[in-house]
C-alpha positions as a Markdown table, in Angstrom:
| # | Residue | x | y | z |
|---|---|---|---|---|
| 1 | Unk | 0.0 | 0.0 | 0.0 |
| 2 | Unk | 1.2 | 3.1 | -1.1 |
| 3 | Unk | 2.2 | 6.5 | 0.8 |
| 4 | Unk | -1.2 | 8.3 | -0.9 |
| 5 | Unk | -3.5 | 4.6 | 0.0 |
| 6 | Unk | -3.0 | 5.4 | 3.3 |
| 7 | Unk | -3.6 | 9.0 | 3.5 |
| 8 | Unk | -6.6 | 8.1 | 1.4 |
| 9 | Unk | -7.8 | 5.6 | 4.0 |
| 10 | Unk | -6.9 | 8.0 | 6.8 |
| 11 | Unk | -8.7 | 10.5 | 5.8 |
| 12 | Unk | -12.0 | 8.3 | 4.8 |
| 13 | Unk | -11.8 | 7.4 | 8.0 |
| 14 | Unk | -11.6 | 11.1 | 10.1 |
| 15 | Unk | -13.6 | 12.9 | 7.7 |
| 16 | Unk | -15.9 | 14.9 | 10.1 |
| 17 | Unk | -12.6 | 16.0 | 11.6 |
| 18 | Unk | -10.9 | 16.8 | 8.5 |
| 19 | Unk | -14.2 | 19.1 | 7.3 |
| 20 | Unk | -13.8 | 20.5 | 10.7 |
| 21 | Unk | -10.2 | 21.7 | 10.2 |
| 22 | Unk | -11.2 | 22.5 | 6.8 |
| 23 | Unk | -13.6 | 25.2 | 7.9 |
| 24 | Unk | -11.6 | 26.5 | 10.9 |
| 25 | Unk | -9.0 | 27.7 | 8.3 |
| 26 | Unk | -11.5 | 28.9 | 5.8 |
| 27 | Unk | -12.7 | 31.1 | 9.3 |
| 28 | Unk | -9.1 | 31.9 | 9.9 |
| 29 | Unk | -8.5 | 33.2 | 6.6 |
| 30 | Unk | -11.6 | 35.1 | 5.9 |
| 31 | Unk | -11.2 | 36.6 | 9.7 |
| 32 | Unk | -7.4 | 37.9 | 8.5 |
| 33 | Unk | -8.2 | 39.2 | 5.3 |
| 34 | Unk | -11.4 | 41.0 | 7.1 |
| 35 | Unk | -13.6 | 38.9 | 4.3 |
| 36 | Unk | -12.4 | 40.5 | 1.5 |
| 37 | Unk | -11.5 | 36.8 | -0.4 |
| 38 | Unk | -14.3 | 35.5 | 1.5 |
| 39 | Unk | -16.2 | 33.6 | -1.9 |
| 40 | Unk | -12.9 | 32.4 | -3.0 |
| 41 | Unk | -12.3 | 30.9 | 0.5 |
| 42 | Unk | -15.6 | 29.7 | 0.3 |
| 43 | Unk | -14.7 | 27.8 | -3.3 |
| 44 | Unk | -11.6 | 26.2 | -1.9 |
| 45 | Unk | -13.4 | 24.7 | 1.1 |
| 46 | Unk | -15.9 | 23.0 | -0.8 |
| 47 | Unk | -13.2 | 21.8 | -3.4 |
| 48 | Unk | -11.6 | 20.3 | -0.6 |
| 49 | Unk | -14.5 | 19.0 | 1.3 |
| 50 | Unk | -15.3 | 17.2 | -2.2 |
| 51 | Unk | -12.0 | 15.6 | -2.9 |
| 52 | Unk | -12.5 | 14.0 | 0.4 |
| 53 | Unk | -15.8 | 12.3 | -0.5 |
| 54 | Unk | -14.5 | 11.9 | -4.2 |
| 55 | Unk | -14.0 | 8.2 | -3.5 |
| 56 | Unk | -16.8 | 7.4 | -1.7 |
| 57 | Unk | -19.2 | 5.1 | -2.9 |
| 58 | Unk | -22.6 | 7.0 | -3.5 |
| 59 | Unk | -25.9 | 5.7 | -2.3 |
């Protein structure tokens, strides 16, 4: 099992606390920049929260 297998199956399995982290930073950024990037921030979370679930089977 590769390097990326494993981070794939790590984060499969800690998703809710991955999204979490995900949106902290988005919160962090937005609150540094005073909102001004706030729909490209916005963009990038849902990007990532997608390639999390990308190989998820659907139901």
């Amino acid at each position: 099992m590769s390097f990326l297998d494993k981070a794939k199956d790590l984060l499969a399995q800690n998703a809710d606390k991955v999204e979490s982290a995900i949106d902290k930073a988005g919160d962090m950024v937005d609150e540094k920049t005073e909102g001004k990037f706030s729909g490209v921030v916005d963009k990038a979370q849902d990007a990532a929260k997608n390639a999390i679930h990308k190989d998820e089977p659907t139901q």
